[in-house]
Structure formats: C-alpha cells, structure tokens
C-alpha positions in Angstrom: 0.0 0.0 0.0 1.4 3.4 -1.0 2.6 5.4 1.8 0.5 8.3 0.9 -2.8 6.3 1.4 -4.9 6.4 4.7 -5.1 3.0 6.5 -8.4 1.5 6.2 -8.9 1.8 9.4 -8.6 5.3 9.5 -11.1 5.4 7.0 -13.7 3.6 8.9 -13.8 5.8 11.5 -15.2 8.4 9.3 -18.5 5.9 9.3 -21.2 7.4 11.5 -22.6 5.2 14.2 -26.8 5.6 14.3 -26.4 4.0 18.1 -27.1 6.2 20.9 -23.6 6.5 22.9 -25.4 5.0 26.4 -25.3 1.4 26.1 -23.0 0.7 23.5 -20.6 -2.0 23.7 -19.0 -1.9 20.8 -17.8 0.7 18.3 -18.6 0.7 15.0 -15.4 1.3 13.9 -14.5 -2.3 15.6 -17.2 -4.0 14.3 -16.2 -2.9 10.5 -12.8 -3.8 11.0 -13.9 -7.6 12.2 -15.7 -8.1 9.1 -13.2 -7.4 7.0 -10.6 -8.6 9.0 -13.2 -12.2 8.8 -13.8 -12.0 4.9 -10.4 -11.5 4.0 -9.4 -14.9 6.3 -12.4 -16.1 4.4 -15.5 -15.8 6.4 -18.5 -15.1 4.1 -21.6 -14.5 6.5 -22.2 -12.1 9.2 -23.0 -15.6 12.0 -19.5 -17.0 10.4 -17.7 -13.1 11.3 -19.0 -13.6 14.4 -18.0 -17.0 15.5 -14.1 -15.8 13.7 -14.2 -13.0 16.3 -14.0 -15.5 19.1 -11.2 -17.3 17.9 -8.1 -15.0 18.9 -8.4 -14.0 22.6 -8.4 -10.5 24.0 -5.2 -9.3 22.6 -6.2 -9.9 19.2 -10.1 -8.2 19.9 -8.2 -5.3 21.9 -6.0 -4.3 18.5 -9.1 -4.6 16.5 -10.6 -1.9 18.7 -12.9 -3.7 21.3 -13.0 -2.5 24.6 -13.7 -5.9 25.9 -12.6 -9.2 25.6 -16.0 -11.0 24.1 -16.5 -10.2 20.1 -20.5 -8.8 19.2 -22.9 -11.7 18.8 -24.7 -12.5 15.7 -27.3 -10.6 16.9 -25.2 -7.4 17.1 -23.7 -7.8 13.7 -27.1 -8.5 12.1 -28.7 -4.9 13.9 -25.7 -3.1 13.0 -25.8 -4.2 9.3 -29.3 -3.9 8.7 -29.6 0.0 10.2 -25.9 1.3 8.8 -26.1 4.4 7.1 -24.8 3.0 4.0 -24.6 5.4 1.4 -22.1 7.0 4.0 -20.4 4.0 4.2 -20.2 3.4 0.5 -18.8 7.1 0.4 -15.9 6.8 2.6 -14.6 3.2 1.2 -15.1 5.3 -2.5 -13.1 8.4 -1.3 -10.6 5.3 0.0 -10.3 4.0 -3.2 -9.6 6.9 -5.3 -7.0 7.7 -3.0 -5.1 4.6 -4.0 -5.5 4.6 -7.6 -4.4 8.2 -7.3 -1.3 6.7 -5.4 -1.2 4.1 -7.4 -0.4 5.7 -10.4 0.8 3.8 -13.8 -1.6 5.1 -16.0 -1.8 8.4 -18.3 -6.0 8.3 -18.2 -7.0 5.4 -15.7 -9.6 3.5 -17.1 -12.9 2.2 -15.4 -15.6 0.4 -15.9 -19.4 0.2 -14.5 -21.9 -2.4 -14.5 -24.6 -4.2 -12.6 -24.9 -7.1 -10.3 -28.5 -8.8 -8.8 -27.8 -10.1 -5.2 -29.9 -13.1 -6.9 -30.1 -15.0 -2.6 -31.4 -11.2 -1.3 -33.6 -10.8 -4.2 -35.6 -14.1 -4.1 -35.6 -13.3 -0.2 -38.0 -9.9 -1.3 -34.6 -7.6 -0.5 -35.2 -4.2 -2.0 -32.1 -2.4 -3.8 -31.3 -6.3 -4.8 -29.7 -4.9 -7.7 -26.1 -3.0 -7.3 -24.2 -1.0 -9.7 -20.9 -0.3 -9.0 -17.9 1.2 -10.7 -14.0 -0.4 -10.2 -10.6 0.5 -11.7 -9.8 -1.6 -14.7 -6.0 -1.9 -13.9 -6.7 -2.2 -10.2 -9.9 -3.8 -9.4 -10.9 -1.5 -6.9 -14.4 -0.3 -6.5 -14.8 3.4 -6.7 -18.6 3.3 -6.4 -21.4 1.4 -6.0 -25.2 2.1 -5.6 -28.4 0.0 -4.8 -31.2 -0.1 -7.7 -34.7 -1.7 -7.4 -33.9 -3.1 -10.8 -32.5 -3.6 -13.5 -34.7 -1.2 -15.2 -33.7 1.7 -12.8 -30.0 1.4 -14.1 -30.1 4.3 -15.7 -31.5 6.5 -13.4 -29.3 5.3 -10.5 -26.3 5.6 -13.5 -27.2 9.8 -13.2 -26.7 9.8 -9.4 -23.6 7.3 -9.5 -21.8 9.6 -12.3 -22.5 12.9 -9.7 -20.4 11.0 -7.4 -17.5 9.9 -9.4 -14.2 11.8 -9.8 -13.7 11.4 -13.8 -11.8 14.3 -14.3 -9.2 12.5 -16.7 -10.3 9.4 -16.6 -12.1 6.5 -19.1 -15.5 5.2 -18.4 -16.7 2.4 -20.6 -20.1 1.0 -19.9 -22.5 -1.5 -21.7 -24.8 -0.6 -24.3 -27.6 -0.2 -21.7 -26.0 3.1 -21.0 -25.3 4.2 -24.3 -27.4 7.2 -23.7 -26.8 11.2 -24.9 -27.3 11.7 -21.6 -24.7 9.4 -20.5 -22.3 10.9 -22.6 -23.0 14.5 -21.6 -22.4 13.6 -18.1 -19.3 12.1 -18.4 -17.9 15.0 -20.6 -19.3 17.3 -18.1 -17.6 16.1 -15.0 -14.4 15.8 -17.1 -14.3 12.5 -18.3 -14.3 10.4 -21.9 -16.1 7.8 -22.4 -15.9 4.2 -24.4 -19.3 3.0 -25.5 -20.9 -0.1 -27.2 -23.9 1.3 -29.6 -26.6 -1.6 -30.0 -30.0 -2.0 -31.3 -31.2 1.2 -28.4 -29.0 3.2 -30.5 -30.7 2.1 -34.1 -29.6 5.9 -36.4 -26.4 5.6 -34.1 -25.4 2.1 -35.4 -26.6 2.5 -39.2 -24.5 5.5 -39.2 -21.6 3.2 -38.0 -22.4 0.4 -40.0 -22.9 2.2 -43.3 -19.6 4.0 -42.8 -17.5 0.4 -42.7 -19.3 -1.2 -45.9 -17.1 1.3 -47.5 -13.5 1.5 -45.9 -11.1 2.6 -48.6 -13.5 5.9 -49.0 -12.3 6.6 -45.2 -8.8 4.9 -45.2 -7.0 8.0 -44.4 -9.2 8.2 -41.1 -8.7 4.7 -40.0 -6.6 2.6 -37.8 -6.4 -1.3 -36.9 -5.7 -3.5 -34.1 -5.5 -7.1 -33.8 -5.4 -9.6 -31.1 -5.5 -13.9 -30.8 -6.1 -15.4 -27.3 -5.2 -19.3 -27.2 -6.9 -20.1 -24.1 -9.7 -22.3 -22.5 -9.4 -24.7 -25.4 -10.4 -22.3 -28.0 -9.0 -19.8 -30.3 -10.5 -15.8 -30.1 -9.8 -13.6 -32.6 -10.7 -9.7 -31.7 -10.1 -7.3 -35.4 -11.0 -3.5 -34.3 -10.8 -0.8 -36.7 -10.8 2.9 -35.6 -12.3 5.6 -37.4 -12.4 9.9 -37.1 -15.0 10.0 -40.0 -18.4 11.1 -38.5 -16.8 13.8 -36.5 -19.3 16.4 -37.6 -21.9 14.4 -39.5 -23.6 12.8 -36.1 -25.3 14.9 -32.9 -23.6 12.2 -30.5 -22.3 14.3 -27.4 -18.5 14.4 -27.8 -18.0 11.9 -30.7 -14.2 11.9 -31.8 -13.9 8.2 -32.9 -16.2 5.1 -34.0 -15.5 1.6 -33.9 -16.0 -1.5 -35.8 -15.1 -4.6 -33.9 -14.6 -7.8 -34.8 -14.7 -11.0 -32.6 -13.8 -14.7 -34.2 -13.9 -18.0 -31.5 -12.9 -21.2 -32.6 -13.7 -24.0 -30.3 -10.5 -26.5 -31.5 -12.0 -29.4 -30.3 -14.3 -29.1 -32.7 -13.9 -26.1 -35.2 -16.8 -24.9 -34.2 -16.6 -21.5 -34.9 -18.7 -18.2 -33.6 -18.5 -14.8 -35.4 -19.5 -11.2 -34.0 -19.7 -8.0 -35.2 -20.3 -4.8 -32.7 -20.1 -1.0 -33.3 -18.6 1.3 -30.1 -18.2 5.1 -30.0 -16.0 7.3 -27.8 -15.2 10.4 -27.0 -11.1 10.2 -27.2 -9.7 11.7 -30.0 -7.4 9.3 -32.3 -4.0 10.3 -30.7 -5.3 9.6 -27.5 -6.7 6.2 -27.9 -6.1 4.3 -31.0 -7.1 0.9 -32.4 -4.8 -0.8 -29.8 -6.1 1.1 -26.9 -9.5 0.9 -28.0 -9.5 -2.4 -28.2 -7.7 -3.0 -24.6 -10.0 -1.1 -23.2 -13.2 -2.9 -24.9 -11.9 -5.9 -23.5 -11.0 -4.3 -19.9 -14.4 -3.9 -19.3 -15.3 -6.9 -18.3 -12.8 -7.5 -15.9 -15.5 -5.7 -13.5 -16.9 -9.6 -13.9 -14.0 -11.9 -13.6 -12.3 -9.5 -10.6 -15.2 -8.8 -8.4 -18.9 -10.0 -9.7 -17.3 -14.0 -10.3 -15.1 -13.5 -7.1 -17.9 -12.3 -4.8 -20.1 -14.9 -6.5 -17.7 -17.9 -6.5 -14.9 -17.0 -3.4 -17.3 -15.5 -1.1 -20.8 -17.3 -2.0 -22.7 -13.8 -2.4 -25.6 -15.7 -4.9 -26.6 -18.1 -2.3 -26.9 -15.5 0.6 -30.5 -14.4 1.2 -29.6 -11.5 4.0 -32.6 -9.4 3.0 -33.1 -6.8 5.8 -32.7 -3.3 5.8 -29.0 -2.0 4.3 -27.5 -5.7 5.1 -27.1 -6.6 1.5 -25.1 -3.5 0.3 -23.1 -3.3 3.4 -22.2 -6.9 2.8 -21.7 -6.5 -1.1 -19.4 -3.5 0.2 -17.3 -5.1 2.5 -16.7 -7.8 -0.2 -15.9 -5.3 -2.5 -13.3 -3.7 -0.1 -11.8 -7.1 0.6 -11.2 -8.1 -2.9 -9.3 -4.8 -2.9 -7.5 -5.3 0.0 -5.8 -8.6 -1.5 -5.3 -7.2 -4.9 -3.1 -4.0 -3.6 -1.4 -7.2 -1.4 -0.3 -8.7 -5.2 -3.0 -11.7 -4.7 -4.3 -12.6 -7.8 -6.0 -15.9 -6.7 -8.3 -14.2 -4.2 -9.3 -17.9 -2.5 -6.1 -19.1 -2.3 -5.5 -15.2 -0.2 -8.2 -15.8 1.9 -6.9 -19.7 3.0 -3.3 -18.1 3.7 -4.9 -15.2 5.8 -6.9 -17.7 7.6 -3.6 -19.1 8.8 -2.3 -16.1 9.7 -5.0 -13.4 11.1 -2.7 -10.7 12.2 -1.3 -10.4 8.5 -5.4 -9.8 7.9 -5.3 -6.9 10.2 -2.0 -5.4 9.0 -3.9 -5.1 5.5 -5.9 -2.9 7.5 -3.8 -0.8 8.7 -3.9 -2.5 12.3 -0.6 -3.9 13.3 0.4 -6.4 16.5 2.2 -3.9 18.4 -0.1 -1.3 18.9 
C-alpha cells in the first residue's frame, strides 16, 4: 500500500454510528474492522464473522478496537448491518479508493468500468435495492462506487446519481450498451471525463451511421486505424479485429463523438472447429491520438474484468448468490465489504483471491495489518 494512502482503518472511523452512545458496547469502527478482517481470512456471513471473532483472545479483539474481551454476537452484527447508514459507508470506502489509484499511479487516463450485479439470494428473499451497480478501476480492481437499484430497469437513473459521485476528471468510463445514452455521454464529458461506448439495437440511427460508414473502408482509409489480437486459451481460439475511425466527427449529434468503432470477434472451439462470429459498433469520446485501435480495443476488453475481478469472485470465493440477508441495508453493506476485501488482496499482489483468503486464515494478524492495524499497537 502506497505510503500516501490512509489506513483503512482510519477510513472507517469516518462511518457514523446511528447507536445512541449509552449502552453501546461496541464501536462501530470495531465491528467494520472484524468483518473485513473475517472476509479476508475467508468468512462469508455475518454468523461465520461472528463466530471468527472468538477465535483469537483478548489481545487480538483489543487491536481490532474492542473494549472488551468478548466479540459482538450475531445478533449485534445483524442490527448493525441492517440499520448502517450505507450510502455513508459506500462514500468513505469510495473516497478510499480513489486515494489509492491516485497513489497508485501507472496510468496516463486510468480506465474504469461500470456495471450491474443482482444479489440473486437477497432478491428471491424480497430484498429491496437487490440490484447493485458499481464502478472499479480496470487496472486495479478497486471499486470506486457502487449504488443499490430496485432493478434492473432503474440502471439508468441510479447511473445519473452514481456519475454525480464519481471523480472522472481524466479518466475513461466504458459502460455497456444499456448506458449508451446522450445523456450518458453529456455527463461524463461534463464532469471531465471520456467515455468508451458499445452502440446496439437502443441506438438504431447511431449504429446504421456506424455500419454504413465500414461497408465502404477505402472511401475513409486516411481516417482509419487497426488492431489485432488472438487469445489461445480455455481450449479455444479468439480472434478480436478492431478498426478505428475519425470520419463522422461532424456528421452525427452524439455528445463528444471523436472516434467510432467496428469490432470484430472470431472464437474457434478447436476441439471441434466450431466457430462463432460477431460484429459490434462502439463510440468514444477520445480523439485518435489519445486512444487508438490498440487502446480501443484494450479497453473494450478491460471492461469486463468488473466480472471476472469482483462480480465472479464475490459470487464464487465468497458465495454472495446463495446468501439471502434481506433486511434493511445488510445486502449493500455486505456487497461492500466484499468489494473492499477483494481490494485489499489485490493491492497485497494476490491474484488468486481464494487461495489469499486460505493463507490469511492461517495467519489473522497479516489480515489486520492489511488494515492498517498492526500487532504492536
């Protein structure tokens, strides 16, 4: 962790606490701290945090922040969860974040990516805001926002309030075609931003424009530029053609339009040549010396690591599918805990997120040190 970046722990202080100060045991700040400290040795409910906070003795409870030497009961962690104020909470882990990938560094315009997830356990349980979009460093993994929707439907209106709260000032968004809106677009600019855009049937003048304009290359060669790249993985070959163009500048009323793109996917199942061919159509606001083909087509394909490094590893390391916690903010605070976990082991150098959590089972106080929380104090 960069030496510039607050502690976690620091961070979750900033939390309120709704809990009148006569008759509480516990600080907040504690009980945030266990249940990361629990998820990142691999603990997935709030009744398994609990039962890991009883595992250590006093010492170990005392540096986490309890005043006592008994960890909160199931009951405690369930209250807590369910009445947190969690669009603060969501707010200081966020400003956390974009401290890091500030510190971080690496990258000219850091791209990032933003999509939905449906807590399917929380939904089928009658949870509202079942339905969370969130937004996480492409590079990094870390989640620099996230937001409860009622569904899938609301995306875009939740999108509005989730772009107000984002620093973009420099940065790449790239987003499904769901949210390839004008509006979209003239928010992003607005705060600063550029955007990378997939342009679908929702977008039908947008993509005949973009379609009509490729039937006929060599009238636009002088505009264009071409990237390709073959992945030989999984038992299968993938071949991804992009090709750039500055043409329509001018000639479409897209917010912010500098570039379209045409790309090309190929996969080849070798086992048995069968073969699947795709052709989609983007649009972005990044003029062509900014972002070529080759950039355009990394960050295409960057945007779905929001899935494999945080919706598959909440869903597959930490079970988040199968839990039904349905009351009050419970979900989200979960689903952001999670998030801030997977972090936490990334800026470690885990790539294998299970395999972090077994080895910080074996050793809890490295857990807390990723916090910020360290044996000798």
């Amino acid at each position: 962790m960069p030496a510039s970046v607050i502690p976690l722990i620091e961070v979750l202080v900033e939390v309120p606490d709704f809990r009148a100060a006569r008759g509480r045991r516990h600080s907040l700040v504690a009980i945030l701290a266990l249940a990361c400290a629990a998820m990142l040795c691999g603990y997935r409910s709030y009744g398994a945090i609990a039962e890991w906070g009883r595992n250590y003795g006093a010492p170990f409870l005392a540096a986490l922040g309890f005043k006592q030497a008994a960890a909160p009961c199931v009951g405690t962690l369930h209250f807590v969860f369910r009445h947190l104020d969690v669009a603060r909470l969501e707010a200081c882990l966020a400003q956390w974040a974009n401290q890091v990938l500030a510190a971080q560094g690496g990258e000219v315009r850091p791209a990032l990516a933003t999509d939905g997830k449906t807590l399917r356990g929380s939904q089928k349980g009658g949870a509202p805001g079942a339905h969370l979009l969130a937004t996480v460093s492409q590079r990094l993994g870390l989640t620099l926002g996230q937001c409860a929707v009622a569904d899938t439907s609301n995306e875009l209106t939740a999108m509005k309030a989730m772009l107000e709260g984002l620093l973009l000032t420099g940065r790449i968004i790239t987003a499904d075609a769901l949210h390839t809106q004008r509006s979209f677009a003239e928010a992003v600019l607005a705060a600063g931003g550029d955007y990378v855009l997939i342009a679908k049937e929702n977008q039908p003048q947008l993509c005949e424009d973009i379609r009509t304009l490729f039937q006929e290359p060599q009238v636009v060669r002088e505009t264009l530029t071409q990237a390709t790249t073959i992945d030989l993985a999984h038992g299968r070959i993938e071949v991804r053609h992009l090709i750039a163009s500055s043409a329509l500048v001018g000639y479409t009323p897209w917010p912010g339009l500098q570039q379209v793109f045409q790309l090309e996917r190929t996969i080849t199942i070798k086992k048995t040549g069968q073969r699947r061919h795709e052709i989609v159509y983007g649009v972005t606001s990044l003029l062509p010396q900014q972002a070529d083909a080759a950039r355009l087509l990394s960050l295409v394909r960057g945007h779905w690591r929001i899935e494999n490094r945080l919706h598959w590893v909440r869903d597959v390391t930490f079970d988040e599918d199968r839990s039904t916690v349905r009351c009050g903010s419970t979900p989200q605070v979960m689903a952001a805990l999670r998030n801030t976990t997977i972090a936490l082991a990334r800026l470690a150098g885990h790539t294998n997120i299970a395999a972090a959590c077994r080895q910080y089972a074996a050793r809890p106080w490295a857990a807390l040190a990723l916090l910020g929380i360290h044996a000798e104090n």
